[in-house]
DRENVEXTI-14796 format. One record per residue (C-alpha): residue in three letters; residue number from 1; x, y, z negated. Coordinates in steps of 0.5 Angstrom, whole numbers, plus 2048, in hexadecimal, padded with zeros to 3 digits. Example, Ala and Ser with C-alpha at 12.3 -4.5 7.8 and 13.67 -1.06 7.14 Angstrom:
BEGIN
[rec 'ALA', 1, [819, 7F7, 7F0]];
[rec 'SER', 2, [81B, 7FE, 7F2]];
***
This chain:
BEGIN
[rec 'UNK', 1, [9C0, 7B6, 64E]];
[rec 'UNK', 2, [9C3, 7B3, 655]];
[rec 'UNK', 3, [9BF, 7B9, 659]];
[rec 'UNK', 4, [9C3, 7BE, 655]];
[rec 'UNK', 5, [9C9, 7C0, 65A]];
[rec 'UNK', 6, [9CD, 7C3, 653]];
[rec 'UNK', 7, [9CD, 7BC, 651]];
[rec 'UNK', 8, [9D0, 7B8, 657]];
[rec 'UNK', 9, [9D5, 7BC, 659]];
[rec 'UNK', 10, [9D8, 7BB, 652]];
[rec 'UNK', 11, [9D6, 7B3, 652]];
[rec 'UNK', 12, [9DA, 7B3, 65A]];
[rec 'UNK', 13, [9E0, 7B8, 657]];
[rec 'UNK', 14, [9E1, 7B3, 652]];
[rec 'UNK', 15, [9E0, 7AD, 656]];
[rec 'UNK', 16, [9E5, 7B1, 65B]];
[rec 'UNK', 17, [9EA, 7B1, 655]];
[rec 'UNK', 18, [9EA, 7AA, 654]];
[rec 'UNK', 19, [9EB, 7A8, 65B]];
[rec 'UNK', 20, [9F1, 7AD, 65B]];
[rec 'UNK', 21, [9F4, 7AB, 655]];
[rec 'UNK', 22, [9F4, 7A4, 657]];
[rec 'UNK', 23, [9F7, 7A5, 65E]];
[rec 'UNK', 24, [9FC, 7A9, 65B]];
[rec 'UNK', 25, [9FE, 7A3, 654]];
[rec 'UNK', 26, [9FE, 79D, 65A]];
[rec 'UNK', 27, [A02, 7A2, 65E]];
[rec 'UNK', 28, [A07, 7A4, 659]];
[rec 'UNK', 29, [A06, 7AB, 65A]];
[rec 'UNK', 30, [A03, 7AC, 654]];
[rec 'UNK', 31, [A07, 7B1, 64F]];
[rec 'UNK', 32, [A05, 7B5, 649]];
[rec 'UNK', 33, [A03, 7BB, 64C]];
[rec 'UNK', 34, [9FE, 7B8, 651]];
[rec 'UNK', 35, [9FB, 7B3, 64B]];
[rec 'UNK', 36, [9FA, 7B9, 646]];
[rec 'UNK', 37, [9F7, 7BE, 64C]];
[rec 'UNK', 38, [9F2, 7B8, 64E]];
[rec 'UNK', 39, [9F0, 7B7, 647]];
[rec 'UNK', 40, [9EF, 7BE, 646]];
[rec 'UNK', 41, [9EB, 7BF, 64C]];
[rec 'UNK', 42, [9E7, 7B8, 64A]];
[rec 'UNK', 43, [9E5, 7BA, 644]];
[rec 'UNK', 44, [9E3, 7C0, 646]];
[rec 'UNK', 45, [9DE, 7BD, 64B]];
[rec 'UNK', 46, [9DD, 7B9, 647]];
[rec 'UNK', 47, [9DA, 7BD, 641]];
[rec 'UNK', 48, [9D6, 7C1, 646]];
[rec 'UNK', 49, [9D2, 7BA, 648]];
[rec 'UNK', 50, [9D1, 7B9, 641]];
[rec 'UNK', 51, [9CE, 7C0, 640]];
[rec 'UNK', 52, [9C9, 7BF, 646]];
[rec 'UNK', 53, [9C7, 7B9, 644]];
[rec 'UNK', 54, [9C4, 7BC, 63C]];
[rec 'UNK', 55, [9C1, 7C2, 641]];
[rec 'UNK', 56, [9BE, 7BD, 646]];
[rec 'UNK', 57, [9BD, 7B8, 640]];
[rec 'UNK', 58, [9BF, 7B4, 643]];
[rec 'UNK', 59, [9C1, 7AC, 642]];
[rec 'UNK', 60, [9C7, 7AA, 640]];
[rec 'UNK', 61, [9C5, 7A2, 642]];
[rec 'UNK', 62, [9C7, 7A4, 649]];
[rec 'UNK', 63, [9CD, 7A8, 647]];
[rec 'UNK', 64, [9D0, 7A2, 644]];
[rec 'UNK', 65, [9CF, 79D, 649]];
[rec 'UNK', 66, [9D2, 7A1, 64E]];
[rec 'UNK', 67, [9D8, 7A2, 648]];
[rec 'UNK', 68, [9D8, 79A, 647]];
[rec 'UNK', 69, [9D8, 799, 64F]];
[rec 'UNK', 70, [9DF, 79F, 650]];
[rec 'UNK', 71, [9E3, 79C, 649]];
[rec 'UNK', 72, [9E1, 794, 64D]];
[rec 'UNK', 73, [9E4, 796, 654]];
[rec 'UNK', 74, [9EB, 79A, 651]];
[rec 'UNK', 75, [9EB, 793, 64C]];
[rec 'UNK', 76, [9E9, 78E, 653]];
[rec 'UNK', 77, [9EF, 793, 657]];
[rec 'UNK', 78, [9F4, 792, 652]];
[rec 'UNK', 79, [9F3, 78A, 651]];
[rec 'UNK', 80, [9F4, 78A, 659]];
[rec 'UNK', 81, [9F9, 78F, 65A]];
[rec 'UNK', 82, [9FC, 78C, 653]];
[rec 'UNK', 83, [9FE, 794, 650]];
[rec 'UNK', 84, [9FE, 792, 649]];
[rec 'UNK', 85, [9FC, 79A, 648]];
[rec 'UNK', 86, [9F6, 799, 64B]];
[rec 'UNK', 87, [9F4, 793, 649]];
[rec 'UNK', 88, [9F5, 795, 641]];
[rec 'UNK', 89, [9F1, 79C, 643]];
[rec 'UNK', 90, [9EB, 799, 646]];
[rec 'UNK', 91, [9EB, 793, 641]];
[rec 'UNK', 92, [9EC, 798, 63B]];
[rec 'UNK', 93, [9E6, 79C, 63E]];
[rec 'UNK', 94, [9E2, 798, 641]];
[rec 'UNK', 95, [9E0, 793, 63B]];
[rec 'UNK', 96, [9DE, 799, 636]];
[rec 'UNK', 97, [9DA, 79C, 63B]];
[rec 'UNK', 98, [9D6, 797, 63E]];
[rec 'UNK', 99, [9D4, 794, 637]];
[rec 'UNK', 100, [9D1, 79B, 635]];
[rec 'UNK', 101, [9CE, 79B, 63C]];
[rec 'UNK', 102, [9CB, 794, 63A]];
[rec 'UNK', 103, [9C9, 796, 633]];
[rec 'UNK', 104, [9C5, 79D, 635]];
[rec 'UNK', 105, [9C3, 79B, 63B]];
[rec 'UNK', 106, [9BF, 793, 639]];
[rec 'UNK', 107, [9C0, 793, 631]];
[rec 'UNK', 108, [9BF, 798, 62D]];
[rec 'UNK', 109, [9BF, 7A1, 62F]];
[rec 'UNK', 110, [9C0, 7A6, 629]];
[rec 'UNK', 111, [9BB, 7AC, 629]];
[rec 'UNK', 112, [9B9, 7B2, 624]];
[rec 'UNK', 113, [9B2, 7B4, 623]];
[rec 'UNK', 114, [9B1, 7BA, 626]];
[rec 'UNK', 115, [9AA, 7BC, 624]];
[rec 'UNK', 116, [9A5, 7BC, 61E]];
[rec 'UNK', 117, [9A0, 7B8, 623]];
[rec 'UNK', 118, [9A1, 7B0, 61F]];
[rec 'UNK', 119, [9A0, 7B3, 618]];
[rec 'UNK', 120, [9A0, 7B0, 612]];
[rec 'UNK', 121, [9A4, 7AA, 615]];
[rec 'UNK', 122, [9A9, 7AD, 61A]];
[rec 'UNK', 123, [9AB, 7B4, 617]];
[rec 'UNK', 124, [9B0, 7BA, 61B]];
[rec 'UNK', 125, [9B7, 7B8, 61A]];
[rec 'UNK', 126, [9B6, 7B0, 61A]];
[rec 'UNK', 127, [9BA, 7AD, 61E]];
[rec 'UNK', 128, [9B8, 7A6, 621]];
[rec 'UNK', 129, [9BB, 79F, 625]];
[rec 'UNK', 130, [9B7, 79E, 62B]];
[rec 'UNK', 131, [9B6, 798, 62D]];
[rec 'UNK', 132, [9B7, 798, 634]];
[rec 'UNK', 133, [9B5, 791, 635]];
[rec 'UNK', 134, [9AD, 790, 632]];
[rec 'UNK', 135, [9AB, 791, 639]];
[rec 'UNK', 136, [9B0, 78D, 63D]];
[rec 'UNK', 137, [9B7, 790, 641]];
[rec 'UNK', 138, [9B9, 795, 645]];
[rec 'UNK', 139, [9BF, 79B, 647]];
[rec 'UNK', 140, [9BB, 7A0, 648]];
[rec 'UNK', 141, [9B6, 7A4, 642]];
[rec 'UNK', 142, [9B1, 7A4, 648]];
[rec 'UNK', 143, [9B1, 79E, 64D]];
[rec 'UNK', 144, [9AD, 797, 64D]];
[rec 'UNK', 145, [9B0, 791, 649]];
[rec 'UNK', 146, [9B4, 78C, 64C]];
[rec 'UNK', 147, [9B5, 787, 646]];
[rec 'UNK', 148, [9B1, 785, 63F]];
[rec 'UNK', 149, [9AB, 789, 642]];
[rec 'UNK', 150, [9A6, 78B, 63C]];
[rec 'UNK', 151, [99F, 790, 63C]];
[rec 'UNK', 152, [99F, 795, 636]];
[rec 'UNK', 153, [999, 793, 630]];
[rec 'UNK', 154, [995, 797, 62D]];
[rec 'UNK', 155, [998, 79A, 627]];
[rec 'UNK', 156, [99F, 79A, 628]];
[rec 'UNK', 157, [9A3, 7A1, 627]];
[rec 'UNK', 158, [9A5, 7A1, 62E]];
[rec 'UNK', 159, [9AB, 7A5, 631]];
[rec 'UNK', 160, [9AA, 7A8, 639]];
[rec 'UNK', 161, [9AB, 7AD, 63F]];
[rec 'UNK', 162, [9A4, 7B1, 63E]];
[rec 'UNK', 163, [9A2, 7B2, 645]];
[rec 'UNK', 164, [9A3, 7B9, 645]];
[rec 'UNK', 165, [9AA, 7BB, 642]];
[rec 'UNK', 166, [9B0, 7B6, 642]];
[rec 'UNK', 167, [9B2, 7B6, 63B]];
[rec 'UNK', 168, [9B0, 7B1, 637]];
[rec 'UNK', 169, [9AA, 7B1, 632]];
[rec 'UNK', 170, [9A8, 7AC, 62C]];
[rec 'UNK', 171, [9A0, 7AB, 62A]];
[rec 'UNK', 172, [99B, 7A5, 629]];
[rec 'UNK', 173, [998, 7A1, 62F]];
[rec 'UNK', 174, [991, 7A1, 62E]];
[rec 'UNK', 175, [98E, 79F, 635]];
[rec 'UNK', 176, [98F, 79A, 63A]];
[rec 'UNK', 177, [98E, 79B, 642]];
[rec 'UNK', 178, [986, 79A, 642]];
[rec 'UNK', 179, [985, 79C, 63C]];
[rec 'UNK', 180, [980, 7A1, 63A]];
[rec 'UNK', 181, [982, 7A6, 634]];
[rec 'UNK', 182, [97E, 7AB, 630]];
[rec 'UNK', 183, [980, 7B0, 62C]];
[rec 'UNK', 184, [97A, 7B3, 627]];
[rec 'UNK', 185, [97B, 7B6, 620]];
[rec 'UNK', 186, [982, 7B4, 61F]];
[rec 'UNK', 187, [981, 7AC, 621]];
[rec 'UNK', 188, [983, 7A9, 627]];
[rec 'UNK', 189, [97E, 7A4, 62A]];
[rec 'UNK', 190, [982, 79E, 630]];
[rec 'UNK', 191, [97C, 79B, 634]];
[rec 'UNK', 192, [977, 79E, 62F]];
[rec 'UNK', 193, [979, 79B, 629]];
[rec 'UNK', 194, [97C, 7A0, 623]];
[rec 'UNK', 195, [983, 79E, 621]];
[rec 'UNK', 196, [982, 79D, 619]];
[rec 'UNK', 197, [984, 7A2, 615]];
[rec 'UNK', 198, [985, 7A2, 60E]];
[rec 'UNK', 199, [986, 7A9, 609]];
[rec 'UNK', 200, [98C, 7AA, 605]];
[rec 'UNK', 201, [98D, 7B0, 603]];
[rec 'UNK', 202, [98A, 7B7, 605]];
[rec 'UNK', 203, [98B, 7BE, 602]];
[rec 'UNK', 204, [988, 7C5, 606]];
[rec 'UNK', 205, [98F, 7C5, 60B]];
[rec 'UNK', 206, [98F, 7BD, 60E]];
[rec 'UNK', 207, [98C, 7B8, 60C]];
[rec 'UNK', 208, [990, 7B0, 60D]];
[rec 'UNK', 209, [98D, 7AB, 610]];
[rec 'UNK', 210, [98E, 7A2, 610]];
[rec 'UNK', 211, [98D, 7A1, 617]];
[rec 'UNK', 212, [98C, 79A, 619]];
[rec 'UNK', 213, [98B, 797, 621]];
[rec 'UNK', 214, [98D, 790, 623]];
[rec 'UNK', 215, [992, 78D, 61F]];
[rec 'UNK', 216, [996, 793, 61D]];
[rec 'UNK', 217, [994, 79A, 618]];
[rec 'UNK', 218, [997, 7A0, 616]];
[rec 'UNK', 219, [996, 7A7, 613]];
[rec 'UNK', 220, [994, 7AC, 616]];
[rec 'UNK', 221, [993, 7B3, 615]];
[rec 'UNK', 222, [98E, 7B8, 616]];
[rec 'UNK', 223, [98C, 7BF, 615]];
[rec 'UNK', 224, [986, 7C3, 615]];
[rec 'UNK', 225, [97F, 7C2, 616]];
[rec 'UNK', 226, [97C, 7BB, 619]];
[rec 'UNK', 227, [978, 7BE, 61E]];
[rec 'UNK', 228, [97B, 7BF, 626]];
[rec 'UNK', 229, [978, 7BF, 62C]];
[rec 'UNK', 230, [978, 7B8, 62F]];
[rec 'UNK', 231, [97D, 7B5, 634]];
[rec 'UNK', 232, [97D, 7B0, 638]];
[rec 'UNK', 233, [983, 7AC, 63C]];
[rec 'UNK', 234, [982, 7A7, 641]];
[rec 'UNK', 235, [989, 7A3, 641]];
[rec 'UNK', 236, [98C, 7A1, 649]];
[rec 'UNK', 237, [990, 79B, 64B]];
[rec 'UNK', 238, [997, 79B, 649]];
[rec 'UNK', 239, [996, 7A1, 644]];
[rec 'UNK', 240, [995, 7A1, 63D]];
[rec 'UNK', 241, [992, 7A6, 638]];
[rec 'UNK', 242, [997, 7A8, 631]];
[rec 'UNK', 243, [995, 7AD, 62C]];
[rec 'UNK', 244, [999, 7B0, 626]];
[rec 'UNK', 245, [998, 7AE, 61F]];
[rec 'UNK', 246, [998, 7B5, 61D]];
[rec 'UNK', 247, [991, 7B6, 621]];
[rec 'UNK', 248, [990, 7BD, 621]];
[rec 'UNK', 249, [998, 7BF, 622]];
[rec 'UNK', 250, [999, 7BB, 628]];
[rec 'UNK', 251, [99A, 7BB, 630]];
[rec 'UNK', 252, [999, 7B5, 632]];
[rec 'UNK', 253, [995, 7B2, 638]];
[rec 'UNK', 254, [98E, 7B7, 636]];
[rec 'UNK', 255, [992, 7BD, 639]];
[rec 'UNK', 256, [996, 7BA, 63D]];
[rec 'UNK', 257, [993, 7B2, 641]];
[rec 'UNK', 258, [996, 7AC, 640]];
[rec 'UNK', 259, [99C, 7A8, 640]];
[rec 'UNK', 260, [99D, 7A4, 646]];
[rec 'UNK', 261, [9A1, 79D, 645]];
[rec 'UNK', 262, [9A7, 79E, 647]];
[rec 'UNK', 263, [9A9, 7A4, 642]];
[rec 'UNK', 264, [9A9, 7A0, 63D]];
[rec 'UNK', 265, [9B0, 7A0, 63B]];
[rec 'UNK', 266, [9AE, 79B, 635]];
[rec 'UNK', 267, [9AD, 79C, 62C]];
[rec 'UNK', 268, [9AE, 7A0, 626]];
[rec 'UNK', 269, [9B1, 799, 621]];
[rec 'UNK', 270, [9B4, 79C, 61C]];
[rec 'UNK', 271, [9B7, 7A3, 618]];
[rec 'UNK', 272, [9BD, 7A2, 617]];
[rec 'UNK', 273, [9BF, 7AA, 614]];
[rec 'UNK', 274, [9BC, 7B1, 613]];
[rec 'UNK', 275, [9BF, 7B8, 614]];
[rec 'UNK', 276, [9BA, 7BD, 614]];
[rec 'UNK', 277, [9BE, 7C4, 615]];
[rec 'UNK', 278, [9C6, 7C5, 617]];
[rec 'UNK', 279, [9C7, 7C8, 610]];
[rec 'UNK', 280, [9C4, 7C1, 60C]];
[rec 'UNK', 281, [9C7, 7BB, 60B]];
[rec 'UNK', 282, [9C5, 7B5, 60E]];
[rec 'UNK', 283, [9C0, 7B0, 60B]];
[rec 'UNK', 284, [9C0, 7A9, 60A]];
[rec 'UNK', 285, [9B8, 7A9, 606]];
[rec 'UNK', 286, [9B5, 7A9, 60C]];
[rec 'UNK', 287, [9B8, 7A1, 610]];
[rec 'UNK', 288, [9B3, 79C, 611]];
[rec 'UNK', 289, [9B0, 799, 616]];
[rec 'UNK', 290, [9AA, 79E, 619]];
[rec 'UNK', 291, [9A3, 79C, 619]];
***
């Protein structure tokens, strides 16, 4: 994101406006028609950042930060300067947008499954809270922790950067580093051992499964015959091996590698609505925690 020129230009065009804006408020040469063209011109630049941001996927924690950090500095100059304008301006934004920074950034992150790949559990259109802090705090989605450090357990529905697209992804993790996982006949072996599975329901299009690994289970779902040519993974340090529940339906680190450990932004807690297709209306069956 900050490799995109677009994207800086309007971030430095809007910190320009501001600077402007706050001269011309301390040197009382601020006039009608100058605040409306610079806040024209501010949202304008404004607009364009946040569209490059969604095209470059970008992360909006950083984004806030650096809002929090402009909306402090007009507050700190308008108590120093005692402007009572800028002391209103910076108080009125800078409390609501560092306690959505705070929010989304270390608690909780709103996201929508964007594919089948965690079917029966998670479906196409659930939209989920993510907790951002299961494996400890940072700014940035990819980037080291730097307080409550925690490393992933198997089992858990985990939410990442995959090593290969900057778009966040959903699945379940399976391996640890140092682990050796299989893949044979529909059933994952970690270090030689089968993850338990237990049969639900089968028809001749998919087959439903209890599976069990550790202190954990979930259903998984499964299409198909049971024969597959054997696979094998060898888990690297500071990496981790996830699958989908919905295993013949997935991408997951079988096609493309492993998740390394700073590209955990954190976990699937909880579904707190469901809204299929524009034309449908949002559903609050679905709410609860996830498995």
């Amino acid at each position: 994101m900050f490799g995109d020129p677009i994207f800086l230009l309007s971030l430095l065009a809007v910190f320009g406006l501001i600077v402007i804006w706050i001269y011309q408020v301390l040197q009382e040469t601020l006039t009608d028609q100058s605040q409306q063209i610079i806040y024209i011109t501010g949202l304008s630049s404004s607009l364009v950042g946040i569209y490059r941001i969604f095209v470059n996927a970008g992360d909006l924690g950083s984004v806030l930060l650096i809002g929090s950090l402009i909306c402090l500095i007009i507050l700190l100059v308008g108590i120093f300067s005692k402007n009572a304008l800028l002391k209103t301006t910076g108080r009125g934004w800078f409390v609501p947008v560092f306690l959505i920074f705070i929010l989304r950034t270390f608690i909780y992150e709103p996201y929508q499954i964007p594919s089948g790949s965690m079917i029966p559990g998670l479906r196409v259109g659930d939209f989920i809270l993510v907790n951002k802090h299961s494996y400890g705090l940072k700014v940035n989605r990819i980037g080291d922790t730097f307080a409550l450090s925690a490393d992933p357990e198997y089992g858990d529905v985990v939410v990442f950067i995959p090593p290969h697209v900057n778009v966040p992804y959903i699945k379940r993790l399976i391996g640890k580093p140092g682990d050796t996982i299989g893949y044979l006949n529909k059933k994952i072996y970690v270090n030689g051992k089968a993850i338990q599975q237990e049969l639900i329901s089968t028809t001749e299009e998919e087959t439903f499964l209890k599976e069990t690994f550790g202190n954990s289970d979930r259903i998984i779902r499964i299409v198909g015959g049971s024969s597959s040519y054997p696979e094998e993974f060898i888990v690297p340090a500071n990496h981790y091996f996830v699958m989908g529940d919905n295993r013949d339906n997935s991408s997951d680190s079988r096609f493309w590698g492993f998740v390394p450990r700073e590209n955990f932004m954190g976990t699937g807690e909880l579904i707190w609505m469901s809204w299929e297709c524009w034309t449908c209306l949002p559903s609050f069956e679905r709410a609860g925690f996830i498995q």
